[in-house]
Kinemage of the C-alpha trace (Angstrom):
@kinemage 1
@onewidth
@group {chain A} dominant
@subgroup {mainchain}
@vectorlist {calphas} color= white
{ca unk a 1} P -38.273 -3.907 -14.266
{ca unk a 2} L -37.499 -7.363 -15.726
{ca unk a 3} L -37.822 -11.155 -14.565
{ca unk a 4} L -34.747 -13.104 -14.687
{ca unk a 5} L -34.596 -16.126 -13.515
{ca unk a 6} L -31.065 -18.585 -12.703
{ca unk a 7} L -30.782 -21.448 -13.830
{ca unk a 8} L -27.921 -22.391 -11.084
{ca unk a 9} L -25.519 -25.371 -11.286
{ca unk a 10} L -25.551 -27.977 -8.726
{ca unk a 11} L -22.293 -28.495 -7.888
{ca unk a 12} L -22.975 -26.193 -4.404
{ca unk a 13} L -25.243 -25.417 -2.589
{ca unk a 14} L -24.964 -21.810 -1.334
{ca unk a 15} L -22.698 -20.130 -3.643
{ca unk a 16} L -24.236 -19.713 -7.126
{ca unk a 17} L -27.116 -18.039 -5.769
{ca unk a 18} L -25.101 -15.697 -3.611
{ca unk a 19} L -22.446 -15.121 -6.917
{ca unk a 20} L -25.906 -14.464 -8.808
{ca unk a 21} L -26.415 -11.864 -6.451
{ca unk a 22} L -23.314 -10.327 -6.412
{ca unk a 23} L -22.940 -9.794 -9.810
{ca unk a 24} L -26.820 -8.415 -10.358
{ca unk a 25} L -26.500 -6.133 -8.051
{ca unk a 26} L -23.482 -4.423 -9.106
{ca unk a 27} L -24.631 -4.536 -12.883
{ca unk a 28} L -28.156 -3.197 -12.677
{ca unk a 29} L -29.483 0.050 -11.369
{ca unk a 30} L -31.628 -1.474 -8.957
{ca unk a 31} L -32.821 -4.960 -8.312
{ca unk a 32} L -35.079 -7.476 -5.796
{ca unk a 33} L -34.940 -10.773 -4.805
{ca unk a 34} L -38.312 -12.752 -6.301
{ca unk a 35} L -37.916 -16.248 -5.029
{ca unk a 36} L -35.309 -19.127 -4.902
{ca unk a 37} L -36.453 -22.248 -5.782
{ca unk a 38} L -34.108 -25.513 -6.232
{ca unk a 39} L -31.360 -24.563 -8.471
{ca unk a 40} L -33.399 -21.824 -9.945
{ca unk a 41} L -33.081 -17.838 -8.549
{ca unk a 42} L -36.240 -15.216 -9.327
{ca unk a 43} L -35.081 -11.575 -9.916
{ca unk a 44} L -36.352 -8.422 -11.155
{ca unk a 45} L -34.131 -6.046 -11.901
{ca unk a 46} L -33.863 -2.659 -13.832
{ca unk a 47} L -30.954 -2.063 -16.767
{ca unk a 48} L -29.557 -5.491 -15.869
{ca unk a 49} L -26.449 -6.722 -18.654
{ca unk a 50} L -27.101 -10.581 -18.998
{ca unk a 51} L -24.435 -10.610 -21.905
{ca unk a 52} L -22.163 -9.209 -19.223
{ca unk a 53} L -22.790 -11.737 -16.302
{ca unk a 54} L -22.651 -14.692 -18.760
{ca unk a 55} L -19.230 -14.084 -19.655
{ca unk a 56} L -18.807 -13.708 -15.677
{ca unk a 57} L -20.773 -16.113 -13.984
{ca unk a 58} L -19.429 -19.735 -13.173
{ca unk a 59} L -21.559 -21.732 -11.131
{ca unk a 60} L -25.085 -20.819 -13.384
{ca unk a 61} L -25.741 -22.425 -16.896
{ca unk a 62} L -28.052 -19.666 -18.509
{ca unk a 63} L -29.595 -16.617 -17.460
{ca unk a 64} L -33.437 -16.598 -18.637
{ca unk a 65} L -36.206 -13.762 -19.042
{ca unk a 66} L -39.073 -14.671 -17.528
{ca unk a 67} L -41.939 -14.863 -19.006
{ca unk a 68} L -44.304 -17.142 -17.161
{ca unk a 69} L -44.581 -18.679 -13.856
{ca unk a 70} L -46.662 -21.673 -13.439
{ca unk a 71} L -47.191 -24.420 -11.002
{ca unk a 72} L -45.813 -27.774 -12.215
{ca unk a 73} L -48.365 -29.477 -14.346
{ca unk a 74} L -48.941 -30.054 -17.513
{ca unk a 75} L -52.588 -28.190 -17.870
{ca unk a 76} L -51.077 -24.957 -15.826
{ca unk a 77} L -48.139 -24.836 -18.360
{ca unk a 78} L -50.380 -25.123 -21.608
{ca unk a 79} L -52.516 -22.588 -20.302
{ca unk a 80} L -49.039 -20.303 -19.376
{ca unk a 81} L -48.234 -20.742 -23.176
{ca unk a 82} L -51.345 -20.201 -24.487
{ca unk a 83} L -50.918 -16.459 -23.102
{ca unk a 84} L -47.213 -15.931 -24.468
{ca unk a 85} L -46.602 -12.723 -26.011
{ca unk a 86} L -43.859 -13.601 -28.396
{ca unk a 87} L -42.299 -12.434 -31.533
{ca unk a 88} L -43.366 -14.198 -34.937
{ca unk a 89} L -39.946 -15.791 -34.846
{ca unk a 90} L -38.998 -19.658 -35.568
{ca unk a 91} L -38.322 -21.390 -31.731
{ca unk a 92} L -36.734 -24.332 -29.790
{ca unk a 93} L -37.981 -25.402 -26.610
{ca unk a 94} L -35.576 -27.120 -24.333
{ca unk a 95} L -37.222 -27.933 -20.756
{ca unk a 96} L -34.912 -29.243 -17.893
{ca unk a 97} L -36.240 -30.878 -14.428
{ca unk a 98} L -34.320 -30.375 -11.046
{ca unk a 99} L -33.404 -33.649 -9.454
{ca unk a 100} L -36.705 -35.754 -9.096
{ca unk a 101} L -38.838 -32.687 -9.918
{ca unk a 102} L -42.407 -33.628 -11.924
{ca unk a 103} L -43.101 -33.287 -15.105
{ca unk a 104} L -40.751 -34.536 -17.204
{ca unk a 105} L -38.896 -32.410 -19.124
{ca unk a 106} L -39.906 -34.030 -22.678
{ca unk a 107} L -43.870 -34.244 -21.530
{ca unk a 108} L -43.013 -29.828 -21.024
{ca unk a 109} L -41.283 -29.536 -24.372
{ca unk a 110} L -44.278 -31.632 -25.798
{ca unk a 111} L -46.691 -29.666 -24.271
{ca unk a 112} L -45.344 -25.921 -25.080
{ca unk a 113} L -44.856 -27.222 -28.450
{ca unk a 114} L -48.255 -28.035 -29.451
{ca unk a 115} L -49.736 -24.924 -27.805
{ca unk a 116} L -47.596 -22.666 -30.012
{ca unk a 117} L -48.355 -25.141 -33.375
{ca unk a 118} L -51.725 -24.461 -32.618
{ca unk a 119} L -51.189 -20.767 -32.113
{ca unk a 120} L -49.556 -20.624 -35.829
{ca unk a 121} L -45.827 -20.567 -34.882
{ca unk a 122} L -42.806 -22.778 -36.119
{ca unk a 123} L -40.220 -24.731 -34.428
{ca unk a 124} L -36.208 -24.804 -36.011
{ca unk a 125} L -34.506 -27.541 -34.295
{ca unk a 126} L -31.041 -26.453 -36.134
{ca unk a 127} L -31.634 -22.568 -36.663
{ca unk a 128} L -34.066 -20.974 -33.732
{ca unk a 129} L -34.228 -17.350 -33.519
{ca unk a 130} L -34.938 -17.606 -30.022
{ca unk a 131} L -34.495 -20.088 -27.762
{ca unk a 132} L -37.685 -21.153 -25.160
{ca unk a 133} L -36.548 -22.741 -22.104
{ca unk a 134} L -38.590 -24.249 -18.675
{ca unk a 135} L -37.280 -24.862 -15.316
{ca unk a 136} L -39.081 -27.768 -13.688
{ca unk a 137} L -38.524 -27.328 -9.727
{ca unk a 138} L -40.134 -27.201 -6.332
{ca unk a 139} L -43.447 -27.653 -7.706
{ca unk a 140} L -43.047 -24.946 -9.955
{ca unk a 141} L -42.238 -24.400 -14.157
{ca unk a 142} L -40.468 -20.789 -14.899
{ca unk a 143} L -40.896 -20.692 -18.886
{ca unk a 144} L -38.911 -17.892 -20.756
{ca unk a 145} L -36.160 -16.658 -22.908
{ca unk a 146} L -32.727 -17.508 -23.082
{ca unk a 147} L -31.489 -14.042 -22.246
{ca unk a 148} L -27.489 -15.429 -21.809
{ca unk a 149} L -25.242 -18.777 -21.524
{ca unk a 150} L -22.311 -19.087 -19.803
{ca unk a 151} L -19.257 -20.775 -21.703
{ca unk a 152} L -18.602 -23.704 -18.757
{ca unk a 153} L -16.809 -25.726 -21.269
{ca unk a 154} L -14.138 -22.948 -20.786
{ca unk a 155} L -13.676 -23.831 -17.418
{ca unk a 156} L -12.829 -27.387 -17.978
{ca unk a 157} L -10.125 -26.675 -20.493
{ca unk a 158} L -8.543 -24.559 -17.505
{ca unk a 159} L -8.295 -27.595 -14.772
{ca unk a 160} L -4.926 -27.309 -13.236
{ca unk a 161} L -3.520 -30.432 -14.167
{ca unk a 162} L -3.820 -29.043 -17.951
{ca unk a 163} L -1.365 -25.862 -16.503
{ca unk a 164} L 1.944 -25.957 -17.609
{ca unk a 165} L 2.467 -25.350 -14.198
{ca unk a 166} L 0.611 -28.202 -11.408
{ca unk a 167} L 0.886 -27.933 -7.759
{ca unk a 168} L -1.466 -29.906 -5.483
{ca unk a 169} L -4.202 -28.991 -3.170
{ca unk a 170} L -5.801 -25.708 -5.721
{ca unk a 171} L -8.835 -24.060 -6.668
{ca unk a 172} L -10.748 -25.102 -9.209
{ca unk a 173} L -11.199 -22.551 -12.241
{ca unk a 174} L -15.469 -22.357 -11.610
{ca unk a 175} L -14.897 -22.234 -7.683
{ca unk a 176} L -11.782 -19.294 -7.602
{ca unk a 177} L -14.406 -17.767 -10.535
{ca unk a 178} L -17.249 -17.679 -8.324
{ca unk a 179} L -15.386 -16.594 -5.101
{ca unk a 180} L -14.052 -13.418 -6.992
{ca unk a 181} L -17.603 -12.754 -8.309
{ca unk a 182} L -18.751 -13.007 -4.445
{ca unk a 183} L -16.160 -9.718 -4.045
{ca unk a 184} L -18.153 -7.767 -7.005
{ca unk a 185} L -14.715 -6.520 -8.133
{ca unk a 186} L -15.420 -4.880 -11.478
{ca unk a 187} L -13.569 -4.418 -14.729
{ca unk a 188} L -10.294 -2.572 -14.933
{ca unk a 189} L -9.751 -2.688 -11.144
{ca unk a 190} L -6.977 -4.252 -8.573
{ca unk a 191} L -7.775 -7.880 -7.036
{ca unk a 192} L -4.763 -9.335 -4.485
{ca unk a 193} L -4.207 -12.479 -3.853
{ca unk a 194} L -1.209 -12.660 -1.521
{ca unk a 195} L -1.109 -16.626 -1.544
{ca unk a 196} L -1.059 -16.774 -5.332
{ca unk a 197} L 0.843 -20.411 -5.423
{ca unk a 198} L 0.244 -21.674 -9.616
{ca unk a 199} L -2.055 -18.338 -10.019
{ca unk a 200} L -5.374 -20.243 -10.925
{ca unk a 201} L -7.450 -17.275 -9.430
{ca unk a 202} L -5.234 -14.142 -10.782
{ca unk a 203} L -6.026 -16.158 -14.238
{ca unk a 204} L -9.557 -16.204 -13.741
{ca unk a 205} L -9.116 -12.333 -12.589
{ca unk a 206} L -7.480 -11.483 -15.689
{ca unk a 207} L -9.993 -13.739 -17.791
{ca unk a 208} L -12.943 -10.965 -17.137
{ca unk a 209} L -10.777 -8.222 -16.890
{ca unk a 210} L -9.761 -7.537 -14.018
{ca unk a 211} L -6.143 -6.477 -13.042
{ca unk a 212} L -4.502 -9.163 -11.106
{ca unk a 213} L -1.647 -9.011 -8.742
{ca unk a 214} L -0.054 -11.857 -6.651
{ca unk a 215} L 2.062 -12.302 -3.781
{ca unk a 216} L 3.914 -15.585 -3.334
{ca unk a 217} L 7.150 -16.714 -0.782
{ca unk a 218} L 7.953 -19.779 -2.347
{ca unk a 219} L 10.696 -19.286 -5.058
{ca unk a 220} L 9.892 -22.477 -6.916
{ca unk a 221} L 5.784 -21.568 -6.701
{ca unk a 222} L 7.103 -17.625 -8.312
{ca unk a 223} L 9.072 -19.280 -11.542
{ca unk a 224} L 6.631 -22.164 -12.042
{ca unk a 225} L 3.451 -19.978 -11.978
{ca unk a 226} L 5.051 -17.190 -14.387
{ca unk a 227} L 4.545 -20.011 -17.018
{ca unk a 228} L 0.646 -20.127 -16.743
{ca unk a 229} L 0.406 -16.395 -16.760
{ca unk a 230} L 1.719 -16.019 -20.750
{ca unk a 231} L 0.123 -13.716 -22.082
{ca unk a 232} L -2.221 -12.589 -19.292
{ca unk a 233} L -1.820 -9.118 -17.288
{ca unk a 234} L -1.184 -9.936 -14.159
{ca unk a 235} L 1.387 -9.101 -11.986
{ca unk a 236} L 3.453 -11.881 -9.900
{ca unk a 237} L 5.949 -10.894 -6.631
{ca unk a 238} L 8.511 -12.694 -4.447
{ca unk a 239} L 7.564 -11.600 -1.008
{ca unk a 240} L 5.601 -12.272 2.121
{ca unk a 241} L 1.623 -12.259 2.868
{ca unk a 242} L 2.715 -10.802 6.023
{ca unk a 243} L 4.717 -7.903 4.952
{ca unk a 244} L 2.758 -7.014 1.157
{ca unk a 245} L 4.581 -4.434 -0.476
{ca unk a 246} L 1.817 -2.461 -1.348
{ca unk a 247} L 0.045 0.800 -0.378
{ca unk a 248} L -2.205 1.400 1.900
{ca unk a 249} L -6.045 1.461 0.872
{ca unk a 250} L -4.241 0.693 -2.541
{ca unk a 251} L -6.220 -2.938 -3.463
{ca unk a 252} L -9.915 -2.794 -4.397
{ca unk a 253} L -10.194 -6.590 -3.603
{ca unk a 254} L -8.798 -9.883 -2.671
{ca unk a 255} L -9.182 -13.339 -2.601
{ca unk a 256} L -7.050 -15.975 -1.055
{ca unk a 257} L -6.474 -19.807 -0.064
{ca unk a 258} L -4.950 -20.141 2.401
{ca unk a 259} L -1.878 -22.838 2.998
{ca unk a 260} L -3.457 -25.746 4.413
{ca unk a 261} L -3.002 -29.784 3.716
{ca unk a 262} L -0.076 -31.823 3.175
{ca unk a 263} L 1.031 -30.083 0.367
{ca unk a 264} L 1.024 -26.556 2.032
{ca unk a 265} L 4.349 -25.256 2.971
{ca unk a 266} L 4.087 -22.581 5.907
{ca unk a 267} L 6.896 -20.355 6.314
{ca unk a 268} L 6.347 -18.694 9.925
{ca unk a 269} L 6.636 -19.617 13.494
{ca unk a 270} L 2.702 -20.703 13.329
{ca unk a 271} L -0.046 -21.182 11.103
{ca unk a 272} L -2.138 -19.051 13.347
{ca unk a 273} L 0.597 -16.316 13.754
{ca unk a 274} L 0.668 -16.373 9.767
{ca unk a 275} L -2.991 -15.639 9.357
{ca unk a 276} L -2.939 -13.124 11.807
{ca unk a 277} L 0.016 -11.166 10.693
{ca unk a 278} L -1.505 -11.729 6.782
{ca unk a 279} L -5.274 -10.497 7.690
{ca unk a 280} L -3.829 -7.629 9.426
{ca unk a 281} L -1.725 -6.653 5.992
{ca unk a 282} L -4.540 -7.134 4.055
{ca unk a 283} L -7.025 -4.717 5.973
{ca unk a 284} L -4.485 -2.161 5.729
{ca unk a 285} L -4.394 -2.973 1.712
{ca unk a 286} L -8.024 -3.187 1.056
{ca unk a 287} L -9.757 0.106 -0.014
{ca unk a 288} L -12.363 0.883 2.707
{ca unk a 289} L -16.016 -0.594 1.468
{ca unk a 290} L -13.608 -3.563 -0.188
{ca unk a 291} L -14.295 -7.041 0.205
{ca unk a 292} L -12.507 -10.233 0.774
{ca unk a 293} L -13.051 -13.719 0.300
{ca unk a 294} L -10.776 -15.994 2.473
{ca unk a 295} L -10.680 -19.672 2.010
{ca unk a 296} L -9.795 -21.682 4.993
{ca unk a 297} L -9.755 -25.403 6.385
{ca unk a 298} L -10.933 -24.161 9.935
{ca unk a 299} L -13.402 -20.987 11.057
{ca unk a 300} L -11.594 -17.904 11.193
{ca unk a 301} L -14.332 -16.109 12.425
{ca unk a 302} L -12.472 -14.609 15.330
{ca unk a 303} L -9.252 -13.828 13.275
{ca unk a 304} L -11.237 -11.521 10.952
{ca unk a 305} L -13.345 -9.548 13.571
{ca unk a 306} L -10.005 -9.296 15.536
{ca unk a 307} L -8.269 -7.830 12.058
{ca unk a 308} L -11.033 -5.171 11.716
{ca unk a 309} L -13.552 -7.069 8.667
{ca unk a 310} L -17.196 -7.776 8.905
{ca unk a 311} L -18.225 -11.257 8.067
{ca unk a 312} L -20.781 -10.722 5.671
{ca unk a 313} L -21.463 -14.576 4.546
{ca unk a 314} L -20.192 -17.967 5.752
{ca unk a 315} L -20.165 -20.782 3.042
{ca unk a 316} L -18.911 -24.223 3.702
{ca unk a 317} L -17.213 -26.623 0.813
{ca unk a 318} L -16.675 -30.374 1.839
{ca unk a 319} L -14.157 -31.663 -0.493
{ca unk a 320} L -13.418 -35.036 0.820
{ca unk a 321} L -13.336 -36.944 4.049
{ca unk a 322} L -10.993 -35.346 6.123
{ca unk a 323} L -11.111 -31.545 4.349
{ca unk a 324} L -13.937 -29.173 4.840
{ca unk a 325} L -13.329 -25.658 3.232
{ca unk a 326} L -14.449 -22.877 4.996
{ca unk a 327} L -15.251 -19.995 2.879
{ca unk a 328} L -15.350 -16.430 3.795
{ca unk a 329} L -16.819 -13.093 2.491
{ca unk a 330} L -15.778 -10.153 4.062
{ca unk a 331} L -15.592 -6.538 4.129
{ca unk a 332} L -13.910 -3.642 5.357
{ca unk a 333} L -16.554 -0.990 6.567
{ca unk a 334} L -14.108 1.567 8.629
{ca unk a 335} L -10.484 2.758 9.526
{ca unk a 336} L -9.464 -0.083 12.044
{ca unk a 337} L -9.807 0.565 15.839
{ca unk a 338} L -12.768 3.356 14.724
């Protein structure tokens, strides 16, 4: 077994530990939770692909092998790299403190750096061979590896605005990322999303290689979205969330946001009577053991036990003043009314 440790974004507070999780235990044989400090999740895990889940992951910057844990000093982090067992290879240290968290990160480069001058090895500023990096955070330092980075440059260049195709009121391209990771849909299989509006998560679907498929009503949303899909496979269809034209037990996942704001144009007799009619559609869809994430601006807590899922985790996004997203993963554990 192996020590990884998370070094999670900040941007939320629930979800990149629980997308950690969902990805690490899907891609390694076997696998425990070790601790989870601010921004920073402890794992040990056998056969785990870090190359893999940093091409995945959106809400962590890098994924590192542990190889010390320490409290947060500067004498109990001298001492941790005085006992390193490392290859004879040219370094860089790179230290980085959580919010107010002591020491600073400079005083931990400092410090790591001398121990290993003293113990006969070089540091490469422009050309490391390996890359040393401490996590400075609830009173603890996690020094290690760099195992994997994840590209969240990429994620920028994909803000909707920079579509060809913009509607108001989307995802964006880390949070629809995340939110299919939460589903642990793998490689090669079928993700819905029967509100697809300008596509931005059936383009982070296809992105990791996943086959996409969308369902949208609005003629307009169909033609304007088939623009930002160049080039991707996906699939895009004219029709109704409440009448998908798809198999039954046919869709390994799904993720969806659902119409809600100003900009959200709802074409039934009622909002509720949509959802209702849509969440029973989708457990028909779903493969049994499949899960869903729903994305809401109320709790549909009821709605899904009443459609047949299990509410497996409750995450909540505030995104202004007036809008609170409420974000749901769910699955479906048996034949409905069994």
């Amino acid at each position: 077994m192996t020590t990884y440790a998370f070094e999670l974004s900040g941007e939320h507070e629930t979800l990149p530990r629980s997308e950690a999780l969902a990805l690490v235990e899907i891609f390694s044989s076997s696998f425990r939770e070790l601790a989870f400090l601010d921004q920073c999740l402890i794992v040990e895990s056998e056969d785990l692909d870090v190359q893999l889940l940093g091409q995945r992951l959106a809400m962590t910057h890098r994924i590192i092998e542990v190889l010390a844990i320490c409290d947060a000093n500067l004498e109990a982090i001298a001492q941790s790299a005085n006992l390193l067992d490392l290859p004879r290879k040219k370094y860089l240290i790179r230290a980085r403190r959580i919010k107010d968290a002591t020491p600073a990160a400079d005083a931990v480069e400092h410090e790591v750096g001398r121990i290993l001058f003293q113990r006969g090895y070089r540091a490469d500023l422009k050309r490391p061979e390996m890359v040393l990096r401490a996590v400075i955070t609830s009173g603890k330092i996690v020094l290690g590896l760099e195992a994997a980075r994840t590209e969240r440059g990429s994620f920028e260049a994909r803000r909707p605005h920079l579509k060809p195709f913009f509607h108001p009121g989307v995802l964006m391209p880390r949070m629809a990322r995340s939110l299919i990771n939460l589903t642990q849909v793998r490689a090669g299989e079928i993700l819905l999303d029967p509100f697809a509006g300008t596509c931005g998560i059936l383009i982070e679907a296809c992105l990791i290689g996943i086959r996409g498929v969308g369902v949208e009503v609005q003629t307009r949303l169909v033609k304007g979205a088939l623009c930002n899909l160049q080039s991707l496979d996906c699939s895009l269809l004219l029709g109704d969330a409440k009448r998908l034209p798809m198999q039954d037990s046919s869709i390994d996942a799904a993720v969806l946001d659902t119409p809600y704001g100003r900009s959200a144009k709802i074409l039934a007799k009622s909002k509720e009577l949509l959802l209702q009619e849509s969440l029973s559609e989708l457990f028909r869809t779903i493969k049994s053991g499949g899960h869903m994430v729903i994305v809401a601006d109320s709790s549909l807590d009821a709605l899904l036990v009443n459609a047949g899922f299990d509410v497996v985790q409750k995450h909540t996004d505030r995104v202004h003043g007036s809008l609170t997203r409420q974000i749901f993963l769910c699955q479906k554990t048996s034949v409905r009314g069994h």
